[in-house]
C-alpha positions as CSV (number, residue, x, y, z in Angstrom):
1,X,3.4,-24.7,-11.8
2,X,4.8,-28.2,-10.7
3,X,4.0,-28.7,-6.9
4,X,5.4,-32.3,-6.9
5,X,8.5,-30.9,-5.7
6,X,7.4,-28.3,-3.0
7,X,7.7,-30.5,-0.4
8,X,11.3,-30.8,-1.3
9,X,11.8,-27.2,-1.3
10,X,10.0,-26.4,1.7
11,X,12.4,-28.6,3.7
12,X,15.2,-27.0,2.2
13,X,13.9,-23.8,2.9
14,X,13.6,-25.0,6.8
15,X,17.1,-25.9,6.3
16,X,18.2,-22.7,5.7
17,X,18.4,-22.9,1.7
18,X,18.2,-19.2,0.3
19,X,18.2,-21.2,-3.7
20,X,15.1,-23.0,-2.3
21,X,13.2,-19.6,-1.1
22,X,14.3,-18.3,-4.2
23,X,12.5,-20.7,-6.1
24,X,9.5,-20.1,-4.6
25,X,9.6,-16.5,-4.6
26,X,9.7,-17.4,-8.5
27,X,6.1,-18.9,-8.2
28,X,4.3,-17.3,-6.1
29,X,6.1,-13.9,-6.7
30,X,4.1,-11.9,-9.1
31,X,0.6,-13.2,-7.6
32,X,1.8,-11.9,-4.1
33,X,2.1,-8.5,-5.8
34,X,-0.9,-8.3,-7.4
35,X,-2.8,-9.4,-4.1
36,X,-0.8,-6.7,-2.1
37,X,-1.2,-3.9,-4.5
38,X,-4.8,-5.2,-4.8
39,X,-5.1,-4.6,-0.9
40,X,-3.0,-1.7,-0.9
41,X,-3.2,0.2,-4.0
42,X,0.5,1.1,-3.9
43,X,2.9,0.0,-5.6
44,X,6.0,0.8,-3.1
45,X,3.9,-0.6,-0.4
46,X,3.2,-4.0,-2.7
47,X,6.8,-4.1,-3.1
48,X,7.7,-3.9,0.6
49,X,4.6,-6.4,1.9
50,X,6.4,-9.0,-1.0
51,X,9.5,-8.6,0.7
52,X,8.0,-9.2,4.0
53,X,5.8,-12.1,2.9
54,X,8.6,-13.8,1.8
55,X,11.0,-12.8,5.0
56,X,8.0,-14.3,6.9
57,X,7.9,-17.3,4.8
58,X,11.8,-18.2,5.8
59,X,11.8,-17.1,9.1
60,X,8.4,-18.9,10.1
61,X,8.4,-21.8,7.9
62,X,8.8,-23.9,10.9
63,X,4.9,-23.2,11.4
64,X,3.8,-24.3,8.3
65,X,2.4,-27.3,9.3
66,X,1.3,-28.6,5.7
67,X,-2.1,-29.7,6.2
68,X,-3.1,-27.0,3.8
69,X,-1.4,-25.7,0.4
70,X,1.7,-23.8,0.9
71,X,-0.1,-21.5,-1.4
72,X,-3.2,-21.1,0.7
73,X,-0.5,-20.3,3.6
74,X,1.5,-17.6,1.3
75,X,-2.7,-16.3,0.4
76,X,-3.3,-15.7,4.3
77,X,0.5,-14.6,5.2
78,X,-0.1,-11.7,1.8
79,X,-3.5,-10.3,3.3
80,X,-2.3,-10.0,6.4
81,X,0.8,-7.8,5.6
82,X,-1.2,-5.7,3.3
83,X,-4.2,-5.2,5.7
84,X,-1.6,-3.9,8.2
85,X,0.5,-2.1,5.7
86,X,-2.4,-0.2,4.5
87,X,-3.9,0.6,7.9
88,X,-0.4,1.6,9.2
89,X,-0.4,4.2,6.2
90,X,-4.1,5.1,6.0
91,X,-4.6,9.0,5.7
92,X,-8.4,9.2,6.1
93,X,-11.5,7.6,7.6
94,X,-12.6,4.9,5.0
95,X,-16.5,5.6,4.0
96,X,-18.9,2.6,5.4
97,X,-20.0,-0.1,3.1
98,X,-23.4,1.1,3.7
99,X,-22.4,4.6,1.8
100,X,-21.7,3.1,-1.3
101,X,-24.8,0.1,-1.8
102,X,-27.3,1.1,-3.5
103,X,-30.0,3.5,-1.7
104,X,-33.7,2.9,-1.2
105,X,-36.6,5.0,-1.1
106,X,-39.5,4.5,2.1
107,X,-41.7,2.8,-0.3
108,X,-38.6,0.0,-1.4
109,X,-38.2,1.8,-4.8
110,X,-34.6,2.0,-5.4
111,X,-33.7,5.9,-5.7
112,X,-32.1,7.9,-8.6
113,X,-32.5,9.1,-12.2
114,X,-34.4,6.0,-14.2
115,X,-31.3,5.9,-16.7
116,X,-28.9,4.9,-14.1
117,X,-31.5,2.8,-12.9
118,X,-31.7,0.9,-16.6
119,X,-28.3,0.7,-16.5
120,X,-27.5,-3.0,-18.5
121,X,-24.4,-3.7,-17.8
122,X,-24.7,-6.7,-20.5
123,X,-24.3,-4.7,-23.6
124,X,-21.2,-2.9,-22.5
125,X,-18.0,-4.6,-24.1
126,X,-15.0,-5.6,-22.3
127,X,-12.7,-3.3,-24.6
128,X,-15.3,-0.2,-23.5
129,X,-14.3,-0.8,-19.8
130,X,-10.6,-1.9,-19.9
131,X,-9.8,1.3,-22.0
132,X,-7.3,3.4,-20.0
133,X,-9.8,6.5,-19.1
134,X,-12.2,3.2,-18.0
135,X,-9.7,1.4,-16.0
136,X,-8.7,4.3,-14.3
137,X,-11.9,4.5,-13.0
138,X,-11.9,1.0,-11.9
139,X,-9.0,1.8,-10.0
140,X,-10.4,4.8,-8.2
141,X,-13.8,2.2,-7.8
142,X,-11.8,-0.1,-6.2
143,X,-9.5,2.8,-4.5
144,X,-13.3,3.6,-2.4
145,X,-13.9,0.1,-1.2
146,X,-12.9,-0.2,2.7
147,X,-10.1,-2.6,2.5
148,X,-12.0,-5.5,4.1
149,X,-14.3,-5.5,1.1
150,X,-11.5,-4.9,-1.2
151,X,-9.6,-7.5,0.2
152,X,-12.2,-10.3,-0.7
153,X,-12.8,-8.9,-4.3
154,X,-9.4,-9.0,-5.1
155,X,-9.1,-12.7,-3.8
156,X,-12.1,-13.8,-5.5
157,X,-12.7,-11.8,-8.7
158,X,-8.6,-11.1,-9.3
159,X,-6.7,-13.9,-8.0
160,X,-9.8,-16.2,-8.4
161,X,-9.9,-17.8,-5.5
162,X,-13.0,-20.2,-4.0
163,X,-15.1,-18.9,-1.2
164,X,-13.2,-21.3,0.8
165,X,-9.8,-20.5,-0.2
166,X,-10.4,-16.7,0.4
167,X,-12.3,-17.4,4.0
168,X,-8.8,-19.1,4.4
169,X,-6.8,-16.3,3.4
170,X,-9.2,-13.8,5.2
171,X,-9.2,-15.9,8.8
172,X,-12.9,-15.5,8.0
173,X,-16.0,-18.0,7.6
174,X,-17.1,-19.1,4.1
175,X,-20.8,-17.1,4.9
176,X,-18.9,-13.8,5.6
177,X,-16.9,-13.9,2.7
178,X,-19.8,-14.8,0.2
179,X,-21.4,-11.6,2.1
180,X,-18.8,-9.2,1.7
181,X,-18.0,-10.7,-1.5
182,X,-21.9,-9.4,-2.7
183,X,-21.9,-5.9,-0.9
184,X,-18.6,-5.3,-2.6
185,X,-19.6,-6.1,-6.3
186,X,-22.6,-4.1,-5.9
187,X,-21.2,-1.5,-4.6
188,X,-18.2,-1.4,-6.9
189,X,-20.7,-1.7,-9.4
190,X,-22.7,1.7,-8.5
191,X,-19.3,3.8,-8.1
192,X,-18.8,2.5,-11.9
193,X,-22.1,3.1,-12.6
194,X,-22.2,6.8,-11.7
195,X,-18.6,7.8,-13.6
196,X,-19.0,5.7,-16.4
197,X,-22.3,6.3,-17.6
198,X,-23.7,9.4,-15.6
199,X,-20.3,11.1,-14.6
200,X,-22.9,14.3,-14.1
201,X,-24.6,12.2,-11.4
202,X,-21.1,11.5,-9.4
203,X,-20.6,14.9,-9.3
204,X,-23.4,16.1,-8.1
């Protein structure tokens, strides 16, 4: 992506220059969708946060002051829509962090069978967990995160973001993010754990 010319289309944009929006709509189009349907996990809802992201980006580019990245701005413009779109929509009670991380026993021994405590994640291929039956489980992983922790994984492990970029994004300090950005994995990481390898534990 050449960024030597945003500058130029960001003034045209204040100007009033639908081409110019259009343009950048172009760039930062399909990872705005991906963050939103990350955040949302709906696709008409993705859709509609893109066309407000954008909206907002004409409307309020007048407080885009530049100091940071335009994409940085478009990053924290993206969560907030989706955040809001999702809790505006939200059906049921989203199950604590703290229900998902791994459990402990009085003594510090982690609890559960000793296979799904052996569990080495190492030896199992990339194709194994991106075939469909596998990926829809991802999706119903990610589906149980609350949307704060979901939020940062998609910014960091999707879109690939630094801790600083998604503390950014998130309105949030670097510390917090690096915090939820743990509890997340691990927790993604047990729901996975249970369908993919013991789906007799998960239903239990």
């Amino acid at each position: 992506m050449d960024q030597a010319d945003e500058p130029q289309l960001i003034q045209r944009v204040r100007e009033g220059d639908t081409g110019a929006l259009g343009t950048l709509m172009g760039r930062y189009g399909d990872r705005v969708y991906r963050l939103a349907y990350g955040i949302t996990r709906n696709e008409p809802d993705a859709e509609e946060v893109v066309q407000d992201v954008f909206l907002t980006l004409f409307r309020k580019i007048e407080g885009f002051e530049g100091r940071a990245a335009l994409g940085s701005w478009i990053y924290r413009v993206t969560t907030n829509a989706a955040l809001i779109k999702r809790r505006g929509k939200r059906a049921q009670v989203e199950v604590p962090i703290e229900d998902l991380l791994p459990q402990f026993l009085a003594d510090g021994h982690r609890q559960g069978t000793l296979a799904w405590l052996m569990a080495d994640w190492s030896q199992t291929p990339d194709k194994y967990l991106l075939a469909q039956e596998n990926r829809d489980l991802l999706e119903q992983g990610l589906n149980n995160l609350p949307e704060h922790y979901r939020a940062v994984l998609v910014l960091r492990d999707v879109e690939g973001l630094s801790n600083e970029a998604a503390a950014e994004a998130l309105g949030e300090s670097v510390p917090t993010v690096k915090s939820r950005l743990h509890r997340a994995r691990m927790a993604l990481r047990e729901l996975l754990s249970k369908d993919l390898f013991w789906p007799e534990v998960a239903r239990a």
